[in-house]
DORO-19128 format. One record per residue (C-alpha): residue number from 1; x, y, z. Coordinates in nm, 3 decimals, m for minus. Layout:
residues N
+-----+---------+---------+---------+
|   i |       X |       Y |       Z |
+-----+---------+---------+---------+
| NUM |       X |       Y |       Z |
...
+-----+---------+---------+---------+
END
This chain:
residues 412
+-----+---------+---------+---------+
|   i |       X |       Y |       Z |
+-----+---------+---------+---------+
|   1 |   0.000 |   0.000 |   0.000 |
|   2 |   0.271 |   0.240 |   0.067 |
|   3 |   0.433 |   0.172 |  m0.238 |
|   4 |   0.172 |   0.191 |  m0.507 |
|   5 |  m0.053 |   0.472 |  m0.281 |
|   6 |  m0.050 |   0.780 |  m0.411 |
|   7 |   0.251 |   0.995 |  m0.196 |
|   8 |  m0.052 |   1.217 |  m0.052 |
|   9 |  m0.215 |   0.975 |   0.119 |
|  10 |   0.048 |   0.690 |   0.111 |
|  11 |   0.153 |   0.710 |   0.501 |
|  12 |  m0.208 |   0.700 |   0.585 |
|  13 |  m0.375 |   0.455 |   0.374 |
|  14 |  m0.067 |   0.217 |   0.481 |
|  15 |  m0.111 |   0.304 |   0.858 |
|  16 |  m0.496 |   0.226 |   0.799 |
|  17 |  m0.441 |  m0.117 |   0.647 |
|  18 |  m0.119 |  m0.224 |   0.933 |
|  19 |  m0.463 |  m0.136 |   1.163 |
|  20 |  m0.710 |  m0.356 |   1.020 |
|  21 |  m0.456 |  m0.650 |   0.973 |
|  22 |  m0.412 |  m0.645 |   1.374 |
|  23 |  m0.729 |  m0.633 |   1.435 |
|  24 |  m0.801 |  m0.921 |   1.185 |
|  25 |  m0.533 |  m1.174 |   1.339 |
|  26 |  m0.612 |  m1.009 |   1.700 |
|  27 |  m0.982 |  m1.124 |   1.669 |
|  28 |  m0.864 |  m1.500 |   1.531 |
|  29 |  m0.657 |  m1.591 |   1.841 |
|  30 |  m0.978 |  m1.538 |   2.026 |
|  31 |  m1.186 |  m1.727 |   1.803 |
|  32 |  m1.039 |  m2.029 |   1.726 |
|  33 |  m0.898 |  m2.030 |   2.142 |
|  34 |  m1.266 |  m2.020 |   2.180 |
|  35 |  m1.361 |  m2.301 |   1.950 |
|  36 |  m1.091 |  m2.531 |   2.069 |
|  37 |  m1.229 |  m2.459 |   2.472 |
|  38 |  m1.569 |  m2.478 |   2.341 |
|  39 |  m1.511 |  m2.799 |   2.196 |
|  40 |  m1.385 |  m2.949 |   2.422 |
|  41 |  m1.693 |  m2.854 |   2.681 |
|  42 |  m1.895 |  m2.972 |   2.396 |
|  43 |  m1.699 |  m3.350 |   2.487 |
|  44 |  m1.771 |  m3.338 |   2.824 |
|  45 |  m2.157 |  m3.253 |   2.773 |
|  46 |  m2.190 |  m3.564 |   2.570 |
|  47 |  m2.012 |  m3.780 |   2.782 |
|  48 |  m2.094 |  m3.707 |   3.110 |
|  49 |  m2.462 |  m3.650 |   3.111 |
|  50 |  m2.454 |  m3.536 |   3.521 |
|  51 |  m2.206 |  m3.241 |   3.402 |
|  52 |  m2.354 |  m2.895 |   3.465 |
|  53 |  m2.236 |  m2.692 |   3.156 |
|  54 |  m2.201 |  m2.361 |   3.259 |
|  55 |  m2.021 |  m2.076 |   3.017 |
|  56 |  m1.699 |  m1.981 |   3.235 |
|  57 |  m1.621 |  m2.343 |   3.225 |
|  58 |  m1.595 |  m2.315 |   2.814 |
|  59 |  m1.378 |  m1.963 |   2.930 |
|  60 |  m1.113 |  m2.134 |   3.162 |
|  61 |  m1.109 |  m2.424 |   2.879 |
|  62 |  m1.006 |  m2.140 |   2.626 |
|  63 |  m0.776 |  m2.025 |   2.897 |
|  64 |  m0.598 |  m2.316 |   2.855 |
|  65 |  m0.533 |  m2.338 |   2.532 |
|  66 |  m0.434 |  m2.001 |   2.531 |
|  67 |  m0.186 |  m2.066 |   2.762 |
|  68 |  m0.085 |  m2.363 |   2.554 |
|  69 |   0.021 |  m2.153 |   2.277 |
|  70 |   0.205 |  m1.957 |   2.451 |
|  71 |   0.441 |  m2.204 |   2.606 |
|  72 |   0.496 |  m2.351 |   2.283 |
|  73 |   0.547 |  m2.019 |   2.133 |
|  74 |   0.774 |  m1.912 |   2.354 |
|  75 |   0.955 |  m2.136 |   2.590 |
|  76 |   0.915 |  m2.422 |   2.284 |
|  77 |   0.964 |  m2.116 |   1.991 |
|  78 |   1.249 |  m2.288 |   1.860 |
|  79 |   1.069 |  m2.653 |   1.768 |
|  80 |   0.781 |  m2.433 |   1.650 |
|  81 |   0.883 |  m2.488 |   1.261 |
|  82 |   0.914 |  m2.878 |   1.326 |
|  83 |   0.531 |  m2.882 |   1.526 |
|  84 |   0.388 |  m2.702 |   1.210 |
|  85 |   0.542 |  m2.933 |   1.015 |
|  86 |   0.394 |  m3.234 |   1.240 |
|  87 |   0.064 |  m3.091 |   1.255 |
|  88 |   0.061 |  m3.029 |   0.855 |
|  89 |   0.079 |  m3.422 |   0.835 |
|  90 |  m0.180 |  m3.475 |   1.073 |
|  91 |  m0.418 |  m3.232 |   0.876 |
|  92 |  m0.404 |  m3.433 |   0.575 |
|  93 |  m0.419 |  m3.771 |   0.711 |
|  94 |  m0.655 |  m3.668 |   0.997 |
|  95 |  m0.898 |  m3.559 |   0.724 |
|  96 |  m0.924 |  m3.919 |   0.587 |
|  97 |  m0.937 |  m4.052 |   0.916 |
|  98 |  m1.275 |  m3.864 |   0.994 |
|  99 |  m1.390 |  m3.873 |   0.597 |
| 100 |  m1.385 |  m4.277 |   0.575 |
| 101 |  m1.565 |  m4.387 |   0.884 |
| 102 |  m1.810 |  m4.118 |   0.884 |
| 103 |  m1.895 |  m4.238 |   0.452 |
| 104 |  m1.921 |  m4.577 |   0.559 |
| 105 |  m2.093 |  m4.540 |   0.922 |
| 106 |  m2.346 |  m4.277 |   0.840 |
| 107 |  m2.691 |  m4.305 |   0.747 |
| 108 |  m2.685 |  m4.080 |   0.399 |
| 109 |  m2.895 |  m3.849 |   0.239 |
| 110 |  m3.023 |  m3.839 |  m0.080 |
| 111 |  m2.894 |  m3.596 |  m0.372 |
| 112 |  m3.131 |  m3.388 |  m0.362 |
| 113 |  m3.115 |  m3.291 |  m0.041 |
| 114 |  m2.760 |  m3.180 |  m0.075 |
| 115 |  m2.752 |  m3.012 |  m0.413 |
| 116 |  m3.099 |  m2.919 |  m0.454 |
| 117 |  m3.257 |  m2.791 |  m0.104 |
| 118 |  m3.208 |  m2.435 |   0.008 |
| 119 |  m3.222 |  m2.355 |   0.380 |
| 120 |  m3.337 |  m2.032 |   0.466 |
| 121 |  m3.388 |  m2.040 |   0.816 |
| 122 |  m3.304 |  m1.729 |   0.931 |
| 123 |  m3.643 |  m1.598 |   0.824 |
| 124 |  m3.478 |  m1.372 |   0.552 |
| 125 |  m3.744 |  m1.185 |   0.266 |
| 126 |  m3.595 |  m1.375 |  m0.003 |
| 127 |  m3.301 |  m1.679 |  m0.049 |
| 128 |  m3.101 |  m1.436 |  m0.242 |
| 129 |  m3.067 |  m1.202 |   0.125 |
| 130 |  m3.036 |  m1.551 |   0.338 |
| 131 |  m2.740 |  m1.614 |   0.080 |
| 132 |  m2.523 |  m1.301 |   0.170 |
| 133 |  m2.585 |  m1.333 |   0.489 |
| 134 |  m2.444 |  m1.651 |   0.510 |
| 135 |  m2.204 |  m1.600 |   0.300 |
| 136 |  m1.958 |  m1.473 |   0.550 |
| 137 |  m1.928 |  m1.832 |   0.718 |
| 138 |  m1.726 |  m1.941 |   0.343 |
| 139 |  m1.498 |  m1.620 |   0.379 |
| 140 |  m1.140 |  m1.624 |   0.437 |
| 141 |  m0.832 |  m1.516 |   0.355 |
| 142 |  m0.454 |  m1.519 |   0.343 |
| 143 |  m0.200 |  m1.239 |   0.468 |
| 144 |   0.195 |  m1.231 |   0.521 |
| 145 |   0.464 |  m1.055 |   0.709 |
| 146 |   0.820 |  m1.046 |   0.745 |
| 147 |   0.863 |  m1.378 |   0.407 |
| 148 |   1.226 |  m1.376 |   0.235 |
| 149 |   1.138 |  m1.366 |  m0.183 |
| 150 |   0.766 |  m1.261 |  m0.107 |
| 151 |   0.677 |  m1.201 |  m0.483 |
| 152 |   0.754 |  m1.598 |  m0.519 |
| 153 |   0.701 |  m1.767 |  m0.229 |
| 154 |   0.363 |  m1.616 |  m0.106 |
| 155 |   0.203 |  m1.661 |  m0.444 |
| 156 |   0.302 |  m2.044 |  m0.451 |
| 157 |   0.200 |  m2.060 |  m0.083 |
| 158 |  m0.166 |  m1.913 |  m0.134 |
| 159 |  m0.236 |  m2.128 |  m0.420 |
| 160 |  m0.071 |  m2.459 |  m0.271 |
| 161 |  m0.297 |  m2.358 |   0.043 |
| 162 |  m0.594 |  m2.286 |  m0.157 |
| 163 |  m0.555 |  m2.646 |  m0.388 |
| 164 |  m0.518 |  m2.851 |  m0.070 |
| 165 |  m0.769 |  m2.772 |   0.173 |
| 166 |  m0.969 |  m2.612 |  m0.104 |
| 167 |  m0.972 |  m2.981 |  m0.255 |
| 168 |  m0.996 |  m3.151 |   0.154 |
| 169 |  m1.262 |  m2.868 |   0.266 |
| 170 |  m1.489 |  m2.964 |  m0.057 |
| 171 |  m1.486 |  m3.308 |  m0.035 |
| 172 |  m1.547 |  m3.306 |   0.406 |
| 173 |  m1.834 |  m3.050 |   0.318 |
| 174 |  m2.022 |  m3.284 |   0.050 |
| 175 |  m1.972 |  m3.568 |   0.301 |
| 176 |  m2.087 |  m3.415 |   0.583 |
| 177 |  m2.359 |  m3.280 |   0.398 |
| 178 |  m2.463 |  m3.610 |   0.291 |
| 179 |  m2.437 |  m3.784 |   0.602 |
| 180 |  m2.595 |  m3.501 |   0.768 |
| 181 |  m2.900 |  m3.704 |   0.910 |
| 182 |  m3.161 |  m3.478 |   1.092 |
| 183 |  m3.088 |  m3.123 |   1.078 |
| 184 |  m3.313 |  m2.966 |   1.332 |
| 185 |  m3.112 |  m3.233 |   1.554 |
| 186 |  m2.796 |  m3.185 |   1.467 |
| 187 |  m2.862 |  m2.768 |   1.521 |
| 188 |  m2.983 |  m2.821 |   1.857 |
| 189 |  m2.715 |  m3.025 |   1.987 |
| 190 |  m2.661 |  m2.986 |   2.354 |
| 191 |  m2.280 |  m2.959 |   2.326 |
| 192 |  m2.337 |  m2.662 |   2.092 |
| 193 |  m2.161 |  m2.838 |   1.762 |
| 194 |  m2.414 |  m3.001 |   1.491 |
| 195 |  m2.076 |  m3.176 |   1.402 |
| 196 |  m2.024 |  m3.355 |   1.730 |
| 197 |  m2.437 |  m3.488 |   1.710 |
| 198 |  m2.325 |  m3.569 |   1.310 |
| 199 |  m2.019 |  m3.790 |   1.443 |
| 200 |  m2.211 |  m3.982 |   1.721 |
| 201 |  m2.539 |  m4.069 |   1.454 |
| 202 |  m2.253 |  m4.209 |   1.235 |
| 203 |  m2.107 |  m4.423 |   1.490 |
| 204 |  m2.357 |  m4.480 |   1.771 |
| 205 |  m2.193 |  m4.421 |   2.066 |
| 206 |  m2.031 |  m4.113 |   2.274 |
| 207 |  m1.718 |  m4.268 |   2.278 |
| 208 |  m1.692 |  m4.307 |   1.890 |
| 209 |  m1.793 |  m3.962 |   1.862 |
| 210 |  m1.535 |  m3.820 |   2.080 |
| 211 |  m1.287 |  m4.011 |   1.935 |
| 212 |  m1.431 |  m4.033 |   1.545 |
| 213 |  m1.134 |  m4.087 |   1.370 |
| 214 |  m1.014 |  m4.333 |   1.643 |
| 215 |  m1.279 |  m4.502 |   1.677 |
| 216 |  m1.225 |  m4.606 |   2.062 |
| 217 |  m1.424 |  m4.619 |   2.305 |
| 218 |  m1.494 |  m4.808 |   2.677 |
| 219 |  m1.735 |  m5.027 |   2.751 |
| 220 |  m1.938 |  m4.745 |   2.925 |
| 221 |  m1.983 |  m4.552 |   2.572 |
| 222 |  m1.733 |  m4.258 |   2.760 |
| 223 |  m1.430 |  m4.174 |   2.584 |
| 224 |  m1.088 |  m4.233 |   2.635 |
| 225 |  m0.947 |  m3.930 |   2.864 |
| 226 |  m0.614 |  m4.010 |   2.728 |
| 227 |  m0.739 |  m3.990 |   2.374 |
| 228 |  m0.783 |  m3.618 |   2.180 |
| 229 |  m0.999 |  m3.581 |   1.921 |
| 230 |  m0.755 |  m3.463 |   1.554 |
| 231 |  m1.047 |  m3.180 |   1.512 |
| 232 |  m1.007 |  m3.058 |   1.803 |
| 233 |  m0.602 |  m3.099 |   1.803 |
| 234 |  m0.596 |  m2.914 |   1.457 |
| 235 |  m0.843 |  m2.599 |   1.664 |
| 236 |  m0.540 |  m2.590 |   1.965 |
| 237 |  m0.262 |  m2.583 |   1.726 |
| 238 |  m0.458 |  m2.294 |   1.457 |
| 239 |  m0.422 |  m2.091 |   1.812 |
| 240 |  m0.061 |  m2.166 |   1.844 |
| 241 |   0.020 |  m2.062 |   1.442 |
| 242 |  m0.231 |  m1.763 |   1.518 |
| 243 |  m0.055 |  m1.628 |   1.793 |
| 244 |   0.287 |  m1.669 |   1.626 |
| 245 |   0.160 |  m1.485 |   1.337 |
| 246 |  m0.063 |  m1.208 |   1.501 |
| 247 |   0.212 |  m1.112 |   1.737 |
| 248 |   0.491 |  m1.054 |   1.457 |
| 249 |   0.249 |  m0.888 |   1.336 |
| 250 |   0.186 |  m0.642 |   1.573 |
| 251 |   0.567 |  m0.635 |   1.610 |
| 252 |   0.618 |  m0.531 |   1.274 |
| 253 |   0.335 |  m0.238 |   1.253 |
| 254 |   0.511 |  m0.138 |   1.610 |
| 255 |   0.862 |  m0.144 |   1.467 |
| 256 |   0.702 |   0.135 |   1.240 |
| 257 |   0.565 |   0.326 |   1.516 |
| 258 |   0.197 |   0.255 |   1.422 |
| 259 |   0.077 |   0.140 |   1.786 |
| 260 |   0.013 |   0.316 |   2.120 |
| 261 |   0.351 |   0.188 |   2.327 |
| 262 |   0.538 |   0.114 |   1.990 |
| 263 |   0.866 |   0.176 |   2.208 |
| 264 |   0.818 |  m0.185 |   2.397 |
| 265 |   0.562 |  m0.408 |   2.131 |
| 266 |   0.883 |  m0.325 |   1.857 |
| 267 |   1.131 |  m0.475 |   2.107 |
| 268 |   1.303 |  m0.794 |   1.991 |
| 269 |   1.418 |  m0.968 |   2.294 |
| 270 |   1.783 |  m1.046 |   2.245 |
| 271 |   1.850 |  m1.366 |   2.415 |
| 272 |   1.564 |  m1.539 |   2.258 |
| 273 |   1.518 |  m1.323 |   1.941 |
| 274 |   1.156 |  m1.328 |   1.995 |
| 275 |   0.888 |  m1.019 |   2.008 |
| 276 |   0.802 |  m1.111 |   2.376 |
| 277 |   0.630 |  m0.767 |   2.461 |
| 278 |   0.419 |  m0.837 |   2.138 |
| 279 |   0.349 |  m1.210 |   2.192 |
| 280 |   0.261 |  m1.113 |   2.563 |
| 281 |   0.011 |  m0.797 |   2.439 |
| 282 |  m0.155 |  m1.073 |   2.215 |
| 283 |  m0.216 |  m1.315 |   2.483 |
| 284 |  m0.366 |  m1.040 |   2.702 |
| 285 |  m0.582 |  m0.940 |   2.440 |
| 286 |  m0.718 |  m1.252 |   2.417 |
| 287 |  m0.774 |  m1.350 |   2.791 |
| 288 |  m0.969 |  m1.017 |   2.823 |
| 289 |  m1.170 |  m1.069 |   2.516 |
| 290 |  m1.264 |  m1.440 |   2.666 |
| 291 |  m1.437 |  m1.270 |   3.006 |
| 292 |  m1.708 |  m1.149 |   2.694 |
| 293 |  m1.831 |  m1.534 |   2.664 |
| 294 |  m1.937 |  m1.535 |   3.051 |
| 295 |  m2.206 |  m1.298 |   2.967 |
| 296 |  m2.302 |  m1.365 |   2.605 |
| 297 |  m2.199 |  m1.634 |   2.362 |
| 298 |  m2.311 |  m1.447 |   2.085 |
| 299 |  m2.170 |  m1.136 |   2.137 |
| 300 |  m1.844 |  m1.347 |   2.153 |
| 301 |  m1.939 |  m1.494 |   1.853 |
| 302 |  m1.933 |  m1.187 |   1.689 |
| 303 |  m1.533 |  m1.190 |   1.659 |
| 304 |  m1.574 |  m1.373 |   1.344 |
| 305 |  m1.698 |  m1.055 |   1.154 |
| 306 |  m1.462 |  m0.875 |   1.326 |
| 307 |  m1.214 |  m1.124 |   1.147 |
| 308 |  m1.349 |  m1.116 |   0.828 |
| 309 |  m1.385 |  m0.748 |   0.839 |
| 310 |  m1.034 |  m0.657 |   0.913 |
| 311 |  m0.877 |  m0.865 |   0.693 |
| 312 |  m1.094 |  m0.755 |   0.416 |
| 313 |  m1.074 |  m0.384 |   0.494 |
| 314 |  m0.676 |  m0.453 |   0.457 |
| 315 |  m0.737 |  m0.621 |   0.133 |
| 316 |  m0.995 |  m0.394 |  m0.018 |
| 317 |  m0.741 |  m0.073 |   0.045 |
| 318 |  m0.415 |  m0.272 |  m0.104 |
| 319 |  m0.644 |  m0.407 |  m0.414 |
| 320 |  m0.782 |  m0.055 |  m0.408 |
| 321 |  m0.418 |   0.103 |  m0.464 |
| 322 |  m0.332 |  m0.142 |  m0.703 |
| 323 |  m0.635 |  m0.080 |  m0.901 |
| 324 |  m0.536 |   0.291 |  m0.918 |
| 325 |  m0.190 |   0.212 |  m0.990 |
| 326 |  m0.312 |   0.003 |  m1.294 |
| 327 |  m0.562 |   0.249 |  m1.425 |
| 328 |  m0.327 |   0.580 |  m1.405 |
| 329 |  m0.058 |   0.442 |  m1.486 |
| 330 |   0.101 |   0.326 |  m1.818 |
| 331 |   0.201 |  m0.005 |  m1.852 |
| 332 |   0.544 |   0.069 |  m1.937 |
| 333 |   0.578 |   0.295 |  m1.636 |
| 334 |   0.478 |  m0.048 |  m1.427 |
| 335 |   0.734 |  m0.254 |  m1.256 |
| 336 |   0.566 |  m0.643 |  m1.227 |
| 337 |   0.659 |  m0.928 |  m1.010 |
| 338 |   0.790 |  m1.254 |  m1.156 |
| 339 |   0.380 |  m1.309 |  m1.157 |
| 340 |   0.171 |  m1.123 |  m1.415 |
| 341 |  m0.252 |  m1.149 |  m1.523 |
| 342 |  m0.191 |  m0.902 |  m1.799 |
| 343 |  m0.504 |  m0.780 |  m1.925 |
| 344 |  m0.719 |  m0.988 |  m1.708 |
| 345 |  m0.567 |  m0.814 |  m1.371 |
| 346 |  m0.765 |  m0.523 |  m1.408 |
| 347 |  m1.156 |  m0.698 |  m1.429 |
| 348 |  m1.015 |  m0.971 |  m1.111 |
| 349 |  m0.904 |  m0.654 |  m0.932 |
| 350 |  m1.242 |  m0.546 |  m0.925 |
| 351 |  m1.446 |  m0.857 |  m0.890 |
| 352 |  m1.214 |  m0.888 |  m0.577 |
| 353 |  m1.332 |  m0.572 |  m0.449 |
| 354 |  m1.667 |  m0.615 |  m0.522 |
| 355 |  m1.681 |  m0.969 |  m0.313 |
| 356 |  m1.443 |  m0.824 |  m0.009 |
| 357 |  m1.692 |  m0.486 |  m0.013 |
| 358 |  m1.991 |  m0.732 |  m0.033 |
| 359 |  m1.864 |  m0.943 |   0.277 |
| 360 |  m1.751 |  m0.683 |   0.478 |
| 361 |  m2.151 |  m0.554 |   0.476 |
| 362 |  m2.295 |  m0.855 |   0.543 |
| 363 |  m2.060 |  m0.981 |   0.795 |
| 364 |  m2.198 |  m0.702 |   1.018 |
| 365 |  m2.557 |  m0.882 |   0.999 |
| 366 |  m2.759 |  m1.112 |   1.270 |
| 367 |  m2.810 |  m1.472 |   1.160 |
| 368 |  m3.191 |  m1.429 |   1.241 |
| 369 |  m3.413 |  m1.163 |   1.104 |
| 370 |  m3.585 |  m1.134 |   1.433 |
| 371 |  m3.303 |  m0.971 |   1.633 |
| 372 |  m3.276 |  m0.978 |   2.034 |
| 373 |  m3.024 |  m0.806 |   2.240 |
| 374 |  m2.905 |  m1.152 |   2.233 |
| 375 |  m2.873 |  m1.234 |   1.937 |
| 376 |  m2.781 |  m0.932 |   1.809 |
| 377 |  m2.377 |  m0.927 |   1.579 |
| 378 |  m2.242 |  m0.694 |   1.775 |
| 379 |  m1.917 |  m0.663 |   1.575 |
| 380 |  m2.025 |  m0.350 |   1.388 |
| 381 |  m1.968 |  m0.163 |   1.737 |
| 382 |  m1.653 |  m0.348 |   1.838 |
| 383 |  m1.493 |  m0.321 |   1.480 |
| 384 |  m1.617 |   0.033 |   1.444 |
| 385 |  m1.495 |   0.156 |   1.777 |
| 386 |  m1.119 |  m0.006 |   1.696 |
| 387 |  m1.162 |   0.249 |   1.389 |
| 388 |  m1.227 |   0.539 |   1.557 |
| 389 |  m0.954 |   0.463 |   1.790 |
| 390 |  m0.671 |   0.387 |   1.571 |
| 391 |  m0.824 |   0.753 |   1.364 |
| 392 |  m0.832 |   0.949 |   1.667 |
| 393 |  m0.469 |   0.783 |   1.761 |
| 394 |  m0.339 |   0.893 |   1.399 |
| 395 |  m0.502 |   1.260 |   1.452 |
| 396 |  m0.333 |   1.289 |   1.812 |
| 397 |  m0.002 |   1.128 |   1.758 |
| 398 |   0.028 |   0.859 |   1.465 |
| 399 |   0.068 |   1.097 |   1.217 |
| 400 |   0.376 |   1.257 |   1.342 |
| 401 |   0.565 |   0.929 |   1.457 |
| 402 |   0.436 |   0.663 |   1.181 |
| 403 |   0.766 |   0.576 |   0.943 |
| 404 |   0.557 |   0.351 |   0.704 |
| 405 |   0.697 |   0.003 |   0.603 |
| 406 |   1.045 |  m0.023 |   0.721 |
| 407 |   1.331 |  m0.175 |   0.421 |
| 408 |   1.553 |  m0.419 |   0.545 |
| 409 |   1.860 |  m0.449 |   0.315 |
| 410 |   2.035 |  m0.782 |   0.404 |
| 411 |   2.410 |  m0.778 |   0.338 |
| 412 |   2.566 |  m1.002 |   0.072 |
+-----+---------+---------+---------+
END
């Protein structure tokens, strides 16, 4: 953004996008913490029908995990590569593990139930509206920091990303869909995840559907307590790869002076060579963000637009730029990557923007037409109010400290 900006507003657009990347990856490690402690509850519901579920239990689970992560990403930083590296192995064989005996346990559906039935049960005017809103759930996206060779390697990464777990994530969505079973059951199950009520009509027992792609189980239908379940696994160690991520990060947009205490999250510490102050901010972040699920689960559940919306925002002002760039400049004047779309850059450019603009609206609306304080998406206040802050910051101080993007030169 600060490159291909225009110089009068460079500084600021570039400021405004470092902004709504931290909020983006700030709002993940609390959301996929939360899943992981919230699945695990979900466990404990189904297998010990005498436990009394109550919401600060799923908090001090995410607690946990959050505390996991950041052992492991800092006392453990160093085997941090060779854990990815594990946990890459178990994604891909962890996916067949669940895919086969779900296909072959599971009661399935019929085809036109999967491909031909459209759920609007949100209450929406039309199936069209019940379509954006949901579209939101499908939305992701990719962002880098701090990657030797970017114009190469982050190219080949986003697309090997996008072929594998585009190619996994399609073929566990048709099979799930398929062996779906009852709906209205699987939506109201009592540990809060249709998927955990999918596993155990596949298998038949708790224990099964604890364990799914184990299989094991006691004679008393109650899991293993030794035994972890590989969704679950792959939830915990998301949070430790978010937290790495999110706090260099913050590191990075500190190092240029575009955070309140910049002078301690840009610190390296030099004995371990890690961004403790920022890994440390992240985590706190976090833990306070967690005390929001003792009084609402929704309201927590808003971080997802919150996620979706800042890393969109960041996209839609760097594809913004770039669209500029394109459109005043000549094409001999333009200085391309190893990586070029040539005439069809300009048309994707925009049908990016249109989809990021489109999500970023609708991630800001309730699931259910008929809104309660409770179930009310909340994330248009929290998201806004981060806004304000981070404009009222620039207005009061950013705008005189903020360097931009900082070039490292590496010596030869």
């Amino acid at each position: 953004v600060a490159i291909l900006a225009p110089p009068s507003c460079s500084k600021f657009l570039s400021y405004l996008t470092g902004w709504m990347t931290v909020i983006g990856y700030q709002a993940n490690i609390a959301s996929v913490a939360f899943l992981s402690g919230t699945m695990i509850q979900g466990l404990l519901i189904l297998n010990y029908p005498d436990y009394d579920s109550q919401r600060w239990h799923g908090t001090l689970l995410f607690y946990a995990v959050l505390i996991l992560s950041l052992v492991i990403n800092t006392y453990l930083a160093r085997l941090l590569p060779k854990i990815e590296a594990v946990v890459l192995v178990v994604h891909v064989i962890g996916f067949f593990c669940i895919l086969i005996p779900l296909v072959y346990l599971a009661p399935r559906g019929s085809v036109k139930d999967v491909f031909a039935t459209f759920a609007n049960d949100g209450g929406w005017s039309s199936n069209g509206l019940a379509f954006f809103v949901g579209l939101s759930t499908s939305m992701y996206s990719f962002v880098a920091e701090e990657i030797e060779t970017a114009s190469t390697v982050i190219p080949r990464s986003m697309l090997a990303s996008v072929a594998l777990n585009g190619v996994l994530g399609l073929g566990m969505l048709i099979a799930a869909l398929f062996c779906l079973g009852d709906k209205e059951l699987a939506l109201d199950s009592r540990t809060g995840f249709p998927f955990i009520e999918v596993f155990l009509n596949a298998t038949g027992t708790n224990g099964a559907a604890s364990v799914m792609p184990l299989l094991a189980h006691d004679g008393n239908n109650r899991a293993n307590p030794y035994e972890a379940s590989i969704l679950i696994a792959a939830f915990v160690f998301a949070t430790v790869g978010y937290l790495a991520t999110a706090s260099r990060m913050t590191w990075a947009f500190a190092r240029e002076r575009g955070l309140p205490g910049s002078a301690l999250l840009g610190k390296v510490e030099p004995r371990t060579l890690l961004p403790l102050w920022s890994i440390g901010l992240s985590t706190l972040i976090s833990l306070l963000l967690a005390l929001i699920h003792i009084g609402s689960t929704q309201a927590f559940s808003a971080l997802i637009s919150v996620i979706i919306a800042g890393y969109y925002s960041a996209f839609s002002l760097s594809a913004g730029v770039l669209l500029h760039k394109r459109l005043t400049t000549p094409s001999e004047h333009m200085f391309y990557g190893p990586y070029q779309l040539g005439r069809a850059g300009v048309p994707i450019i925009i049908l990016s923007l249109v989809y990021s603009i489109i999500g970023i609206f609708f991630s800001f609306w309730p699931a259910n037409v008929d809104v309660t304080p409770l179930t009310m998406n909340y994330s248009i206040m929290v998201f806004g109010g981060v806004t304000i802050f981070c404009m009222v910051f620039w207005v009061v101080y950013g705008r005189k400290v903020y360097t931009g993007p900082i070039l490292e030169i590496m010596p030869i």
